[in-house]
C-alpha positions in Angstrom: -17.7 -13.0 -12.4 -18.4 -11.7 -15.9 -15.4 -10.4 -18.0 -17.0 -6.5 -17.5 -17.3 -6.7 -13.7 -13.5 -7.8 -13.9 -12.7 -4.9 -15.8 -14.7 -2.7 -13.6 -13.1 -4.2 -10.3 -9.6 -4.3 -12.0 -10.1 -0.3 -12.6 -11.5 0.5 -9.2 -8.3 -1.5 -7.8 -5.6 0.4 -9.9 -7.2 3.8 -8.8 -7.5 3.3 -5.1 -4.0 1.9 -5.5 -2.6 4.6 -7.2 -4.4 7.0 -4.3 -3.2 5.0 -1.6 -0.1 5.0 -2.8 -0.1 8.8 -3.3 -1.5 9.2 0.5 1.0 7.1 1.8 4.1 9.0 0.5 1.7 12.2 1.6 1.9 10.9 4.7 5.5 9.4 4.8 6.4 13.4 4.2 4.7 14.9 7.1 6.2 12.2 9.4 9.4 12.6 8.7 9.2 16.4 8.3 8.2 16.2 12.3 10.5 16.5 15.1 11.3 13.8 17.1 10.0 15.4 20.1 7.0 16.9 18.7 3.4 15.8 19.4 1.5 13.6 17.3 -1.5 16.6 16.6 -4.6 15.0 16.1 -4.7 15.0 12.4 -1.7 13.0 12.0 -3.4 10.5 13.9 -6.7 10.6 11.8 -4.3 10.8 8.5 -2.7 7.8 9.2 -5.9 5.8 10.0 -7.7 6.7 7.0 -4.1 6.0 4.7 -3.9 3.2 6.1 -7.4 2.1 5.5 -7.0 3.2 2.1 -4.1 0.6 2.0 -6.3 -2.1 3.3 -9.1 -1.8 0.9 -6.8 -1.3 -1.9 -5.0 -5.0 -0.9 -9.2 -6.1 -0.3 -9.7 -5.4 -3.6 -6.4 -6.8 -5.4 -7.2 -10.2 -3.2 -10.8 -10.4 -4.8 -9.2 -10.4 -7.7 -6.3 -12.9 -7.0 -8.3 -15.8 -8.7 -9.8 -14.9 -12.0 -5.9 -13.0 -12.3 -4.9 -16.8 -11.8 -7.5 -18.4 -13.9 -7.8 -16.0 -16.9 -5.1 -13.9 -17.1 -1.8 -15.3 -15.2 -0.8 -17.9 -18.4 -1.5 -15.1 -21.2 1.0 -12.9 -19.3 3.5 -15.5 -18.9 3.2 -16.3 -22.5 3.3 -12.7 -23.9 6.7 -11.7 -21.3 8.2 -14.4 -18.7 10.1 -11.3 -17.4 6.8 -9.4 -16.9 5.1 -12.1 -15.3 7.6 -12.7 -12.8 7.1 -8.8 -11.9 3.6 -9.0 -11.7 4.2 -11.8 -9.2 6.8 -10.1 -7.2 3.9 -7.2 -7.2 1.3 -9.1 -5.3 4.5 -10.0 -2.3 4.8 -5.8 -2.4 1.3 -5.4 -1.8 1.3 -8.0 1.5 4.5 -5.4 2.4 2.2 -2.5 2.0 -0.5 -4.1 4.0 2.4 -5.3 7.1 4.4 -1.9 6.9 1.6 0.2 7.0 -0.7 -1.9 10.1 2.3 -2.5 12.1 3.2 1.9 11.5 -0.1 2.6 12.9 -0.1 0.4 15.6 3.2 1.9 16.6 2.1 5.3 16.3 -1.2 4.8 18.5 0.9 3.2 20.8 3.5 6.1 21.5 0.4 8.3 22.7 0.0 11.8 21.6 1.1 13.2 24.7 4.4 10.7 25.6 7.6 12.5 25.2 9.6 9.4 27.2 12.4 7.4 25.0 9.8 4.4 24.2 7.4 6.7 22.9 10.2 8.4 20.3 11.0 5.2 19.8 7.9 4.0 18.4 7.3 7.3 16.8 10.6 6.7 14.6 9.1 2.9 13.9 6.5 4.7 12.9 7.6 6.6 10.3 9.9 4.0 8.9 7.5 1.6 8.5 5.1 4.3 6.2 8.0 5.4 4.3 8.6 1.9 3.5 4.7 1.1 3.1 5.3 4.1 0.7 8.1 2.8 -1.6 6.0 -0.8 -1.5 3.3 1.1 -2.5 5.0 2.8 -5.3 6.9 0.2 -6.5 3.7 -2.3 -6.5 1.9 0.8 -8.8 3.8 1.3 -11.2 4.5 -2.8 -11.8 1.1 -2.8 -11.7 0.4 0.1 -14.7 3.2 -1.5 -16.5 1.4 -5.3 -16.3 -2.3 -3.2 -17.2 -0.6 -2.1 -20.5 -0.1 -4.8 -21.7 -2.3 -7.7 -20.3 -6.1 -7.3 -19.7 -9.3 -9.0 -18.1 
């Protein structure tokens, strides 16, 4: 990969991370803001499929760029800041949170049924929504390391 396709990649990552991120504390909101006993409306259902899509190809992206980060960049960080370096590694085991929270919210939420107002369906409504608030501090968390590591080290 040239040095500008890096770039280019490395820029398209850090937005749809930054908008994943966004859309999963979006949808982190309007889950908890609903009642336990409430339907899961159709939207909510779509929402959380496309957020967490988002997530995916956000984690896609920073995978493709796991190697040239370990063969250019990784030992130039860890020169310039041993602190930063340790963050920006502590980042990527965020991201695989992200990915885990997020996958195993959805599949909870598709599994409680839009219709299902029994205690296993509550039940995995309320996993639910913990596991994309915590996808959403992940994501957050994994952003702004993320913005912090771009300022100072580059492709």
């Amino acid at each position: 990969m040239t040095p500008e396709l890096l770039r280019r990649v490395a820029l398209v990552h850090g937005v749809l991370a930054w908008i994943s991120a966004v859309a999963l504390v979006a949808l982190a909101a309007a889950l908890v803001r609903l009642r336990d006993d409430a339907r899961i409306s159709r939207w909510i259902r779509l929402a959380s499929a496309a957020t967490t899509s988002l997530a995916v190809a956000s984690f896609a992206t920073g995978v493709w760029l796991d190697l040239p980060y370990r063969t250019h960049l990784r030992q130039r960080l860890f020169l310039a800041s041993r602190s930063l370096g340790f963050l920006f590694e502590r980042k990527l085991h965020l991201s695989f949170g992200v990915l885990v929270f997020a996958g195993l919210a959805l599949a909870a939420l598709f599994a409680a049924g839009a219709t299902s107002h029994d205690a296993p369906s509550r039940a995995l409504r309320r996993a639910s929504r913990t596991g994309y608030v915590a996808s959403a501090f992940f994501a957050l968390a994994a952003c702004v390391i993320g913005t912090l590591v771009a300022m100072r080290a580059r492709f």
